[in-house]
C-alpha positions as CSV (number, residue, x, y, z in Angstrom):
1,X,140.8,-103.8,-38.6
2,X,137.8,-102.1,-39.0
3,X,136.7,-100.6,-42.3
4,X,134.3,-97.6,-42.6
5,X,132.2,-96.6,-45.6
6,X,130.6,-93.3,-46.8
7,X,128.7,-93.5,-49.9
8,X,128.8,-89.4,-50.9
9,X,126.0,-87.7,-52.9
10,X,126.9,-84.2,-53.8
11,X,124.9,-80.9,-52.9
12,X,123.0,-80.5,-56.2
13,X,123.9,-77.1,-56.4
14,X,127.4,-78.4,-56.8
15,X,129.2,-79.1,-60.1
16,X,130.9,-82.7,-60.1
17,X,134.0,-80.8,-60.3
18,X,133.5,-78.1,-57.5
19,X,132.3,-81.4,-55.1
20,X,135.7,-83.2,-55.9
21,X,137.9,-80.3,-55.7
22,X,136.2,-79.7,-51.6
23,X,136.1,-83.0,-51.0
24,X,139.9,-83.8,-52.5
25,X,141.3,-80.0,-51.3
26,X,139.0,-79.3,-47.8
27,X,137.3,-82.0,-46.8
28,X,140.1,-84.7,-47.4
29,X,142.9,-83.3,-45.0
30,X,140.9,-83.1,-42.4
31,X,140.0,-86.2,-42.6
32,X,143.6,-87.7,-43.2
33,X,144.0,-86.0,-39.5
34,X,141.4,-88.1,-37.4
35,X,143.4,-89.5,-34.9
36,X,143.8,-93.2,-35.3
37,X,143.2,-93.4,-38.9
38,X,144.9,-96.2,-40.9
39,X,144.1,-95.6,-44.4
40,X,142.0,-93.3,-46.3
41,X,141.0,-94.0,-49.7
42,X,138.7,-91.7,-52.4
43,X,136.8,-93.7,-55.2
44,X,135.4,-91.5,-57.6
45,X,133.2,-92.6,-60.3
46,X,134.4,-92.7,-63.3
47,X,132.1,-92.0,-66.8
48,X,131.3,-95.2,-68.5
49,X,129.1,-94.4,-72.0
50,X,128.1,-98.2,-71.5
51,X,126.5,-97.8,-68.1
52,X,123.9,-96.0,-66.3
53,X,125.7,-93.2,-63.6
54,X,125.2,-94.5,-60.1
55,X,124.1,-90.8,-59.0
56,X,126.4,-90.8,-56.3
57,X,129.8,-89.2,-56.7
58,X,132.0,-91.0,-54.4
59,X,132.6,-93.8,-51.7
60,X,135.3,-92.9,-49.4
61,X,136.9,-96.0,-47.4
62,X,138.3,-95.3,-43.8
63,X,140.1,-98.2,-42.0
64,X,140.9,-97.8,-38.1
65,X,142.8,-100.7,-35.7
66,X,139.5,-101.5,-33.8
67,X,136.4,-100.3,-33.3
68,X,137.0,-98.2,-29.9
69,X,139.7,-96.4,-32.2
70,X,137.2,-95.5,-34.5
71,X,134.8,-93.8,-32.1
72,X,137.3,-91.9,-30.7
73,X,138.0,-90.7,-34.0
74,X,134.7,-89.4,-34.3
75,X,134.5,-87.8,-31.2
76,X,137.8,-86.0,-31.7
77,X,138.1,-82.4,-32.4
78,X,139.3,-83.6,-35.9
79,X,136.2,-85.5,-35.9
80,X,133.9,-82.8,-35.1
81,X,135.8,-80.7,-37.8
82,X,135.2,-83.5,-40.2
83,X,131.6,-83.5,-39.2
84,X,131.0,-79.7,-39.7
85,X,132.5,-79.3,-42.9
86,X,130.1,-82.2,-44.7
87,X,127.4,-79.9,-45.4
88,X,129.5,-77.7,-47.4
89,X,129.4,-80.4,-50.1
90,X,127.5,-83.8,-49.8
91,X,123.9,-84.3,-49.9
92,X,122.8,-85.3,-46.2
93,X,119.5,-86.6,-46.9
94,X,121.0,-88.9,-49.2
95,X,124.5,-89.3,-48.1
96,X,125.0,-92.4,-45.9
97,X,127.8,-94.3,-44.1
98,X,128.0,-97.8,-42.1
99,X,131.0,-99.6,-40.9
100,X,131.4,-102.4,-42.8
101,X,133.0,-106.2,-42.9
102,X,135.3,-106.9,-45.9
103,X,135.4,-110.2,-46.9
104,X,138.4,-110.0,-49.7
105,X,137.8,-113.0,-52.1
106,X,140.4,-112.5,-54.5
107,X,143.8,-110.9,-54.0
């Protein structure tokens, strides 16, 4: 399994509400349609008055079979699509993404 994460910063001409309402309502489905795709998760932060805010707005988690399965995900037209839409509400000069390797060390 291969696990892919995108740490999101939102446009700053966003609100945090219109960035979660493209990402849940636009951006989301088309991603849930990459061919391939395993699981798609959405972590949001949440306010904490006893912590500093991250200045991020979300991590999204993608997990594919194997790495060939991944790049053809992103070279899909679903891909593309995916692709295209991401201006519309991250930051891309901040916005960055990297497969990853999970270690889980308590389940």
């Amino acid at each position: 399994m291969v696990k892919f994460m995108v740490v999101i910063y939102k446009r700053p001409d966003l609100t945090a509400k219109q960035f979660r309402q493209h990402l849940q309502n636009i951006h989301g489905p088309l991603a849930k349609n990459l061919p391939g795709l395993r699981k798609y998760v959405q972590n949001y932060v949440c306010a904490d008055p006893t912590r500093k805010a991250p200045g991020w707005e979300a991590v999204i988690e993608l997990y594919f079979d194997d790495w060939a399965s991944m790049e053809s995900a992103w070279a899909s037209p679903q891909g593309a699509a995916s692709d295209v839409d991401l201006p519309a509400f991250a930051d891309l000069t901040r916005t960055t993404w990297s497969a990853v390797d999970e270690i889980i060390c308590l389940q």
